[in-house]
N, C-alpha and C positions, 0 to 999 in steps of 0.2 A: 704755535708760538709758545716757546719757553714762558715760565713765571720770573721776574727779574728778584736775583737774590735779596734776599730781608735787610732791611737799611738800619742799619745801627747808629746813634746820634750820641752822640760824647761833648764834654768839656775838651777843649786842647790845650796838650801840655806842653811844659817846655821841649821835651824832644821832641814834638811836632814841627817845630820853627823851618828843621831845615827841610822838611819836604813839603808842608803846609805852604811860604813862600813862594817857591818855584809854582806851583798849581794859583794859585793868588794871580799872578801875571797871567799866567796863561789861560783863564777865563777870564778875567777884563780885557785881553786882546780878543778874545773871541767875541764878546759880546760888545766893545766899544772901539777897537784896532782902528776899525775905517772911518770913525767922529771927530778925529784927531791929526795932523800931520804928525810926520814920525816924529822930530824933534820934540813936540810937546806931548807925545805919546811916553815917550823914552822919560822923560823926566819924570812925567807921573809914576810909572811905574816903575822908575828905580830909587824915586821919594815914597813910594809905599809898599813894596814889596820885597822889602830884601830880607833877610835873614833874621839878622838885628833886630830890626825894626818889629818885625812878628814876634820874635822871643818878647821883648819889651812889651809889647800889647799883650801878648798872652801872659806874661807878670801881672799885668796892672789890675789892681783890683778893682777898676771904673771899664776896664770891658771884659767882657767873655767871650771868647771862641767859640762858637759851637762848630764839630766836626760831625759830617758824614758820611759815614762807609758803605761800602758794598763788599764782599767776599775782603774786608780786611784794606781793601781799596779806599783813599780820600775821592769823594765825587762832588763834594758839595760842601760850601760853611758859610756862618756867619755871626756878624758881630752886633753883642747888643752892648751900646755905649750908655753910661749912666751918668757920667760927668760933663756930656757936651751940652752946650745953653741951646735948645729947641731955637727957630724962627719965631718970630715974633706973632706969626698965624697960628702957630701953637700955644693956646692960653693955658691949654688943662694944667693941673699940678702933678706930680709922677708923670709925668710924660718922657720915656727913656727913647734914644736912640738906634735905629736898627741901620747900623752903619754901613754895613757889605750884607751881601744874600747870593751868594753864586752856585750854581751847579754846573758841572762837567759836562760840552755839549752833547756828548753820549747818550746823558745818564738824563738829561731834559725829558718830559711830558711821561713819566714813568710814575706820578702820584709822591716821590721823595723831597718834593721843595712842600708840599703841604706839612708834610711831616717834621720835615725843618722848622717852618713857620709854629707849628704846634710846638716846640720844643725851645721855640725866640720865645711864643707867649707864657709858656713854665718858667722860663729865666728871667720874665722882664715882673712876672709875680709874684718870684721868690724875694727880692726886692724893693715889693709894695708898687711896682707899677701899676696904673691902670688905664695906661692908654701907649701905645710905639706911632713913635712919626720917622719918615723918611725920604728922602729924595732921589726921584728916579728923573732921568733923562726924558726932556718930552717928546724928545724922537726914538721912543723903545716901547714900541705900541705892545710889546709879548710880555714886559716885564710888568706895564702898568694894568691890562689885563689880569695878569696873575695878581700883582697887588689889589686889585677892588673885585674879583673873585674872594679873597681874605678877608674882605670887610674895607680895606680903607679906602678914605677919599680922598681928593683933591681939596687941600685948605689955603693953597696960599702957591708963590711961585719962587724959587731964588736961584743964584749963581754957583755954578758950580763949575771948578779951574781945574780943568786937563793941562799940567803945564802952566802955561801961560792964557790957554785958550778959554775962553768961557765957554760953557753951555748951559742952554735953558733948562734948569728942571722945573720938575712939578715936586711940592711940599704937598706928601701924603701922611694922613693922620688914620688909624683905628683902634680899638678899642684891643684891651690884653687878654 
């Protein structure tokens, strides 16, 4: 078996938007398509992944992109938000947001999402973080896994709207 090409991690810039987006949807359909009926599938994902909307986040100086490649390829990003008010389970101070965290299912169990994470906790540093919380699905045993293999835990529980639809997450908190 081949060595898988060297993963390069970047800021995203504005001409990222328009091929960053389209890849956006299409790993939340991969890893959440079937938690959701389509109507309220459809809505989420055309209320957060369009074009626009990404260029605008990738402006804002309360989150940052992080992009990751393979031969020049997007496989993977995520966002660390600095201006979203934590749950209420979150007490720490600098406690910054780890908003999205996706990889290509390709490109999954290859050692590249650590290396991402390694690269959310240099971002959330640079900004005197010392602690990321987040919300994972408590039906996504592969994600929450990978999350407390990284250190963090279950602190609290809340709502999160596909749509219209709720789902239960888990509020996970660790350390930067």
């Amino acid at each position: 078996m081949s060595e898988p090409p060297p993963l390069h991690i970047r800021r995203a810039e504005a001409a990222d938007a328009a091929v960053l987006a389209p890849l956006m949807a299409e790993w939340f359909l991969a890893a959440y398509g079937h938690a959701s009926d389509a109507a309220n599938t459809s809505a989420f994902v055309a209320a957060n992944f369009e074009r626009a909307k990404q260029a605008a986040e990738i402006a804002n100086p309360d989150i940052v992109t992080l992009i990751a490649q393979s031969d020049g390829e997007m496989v993977g990003y995520a966002q660390v938000r600095f201006a979203t008010r934590p749950p209420d389970c979150v007490t720490e101070a600098s406690a910054y947001e780890l908003g999205r965290f996706y990889f290509a299912p390709a490109h999954q169990g290859r050692g590249g999402a650590a290396l991402l994470m390694d690269a959310v906790r240099a971002t959330a540093r640079e900004r005197g973080g010392c602690w990321l919380w987040l919300l994972v699905w408590q039906e996504a045993p592969q994600a929450i896994r990978f999350y407390e293999k990284q250190g963090f835990a279950k602190v609290g529980t809340a709502v999160f709207l596909v749509g219209e639809d709720p789902k239960a997450d888990f509020v996970l908190r660790g350390l930067v």
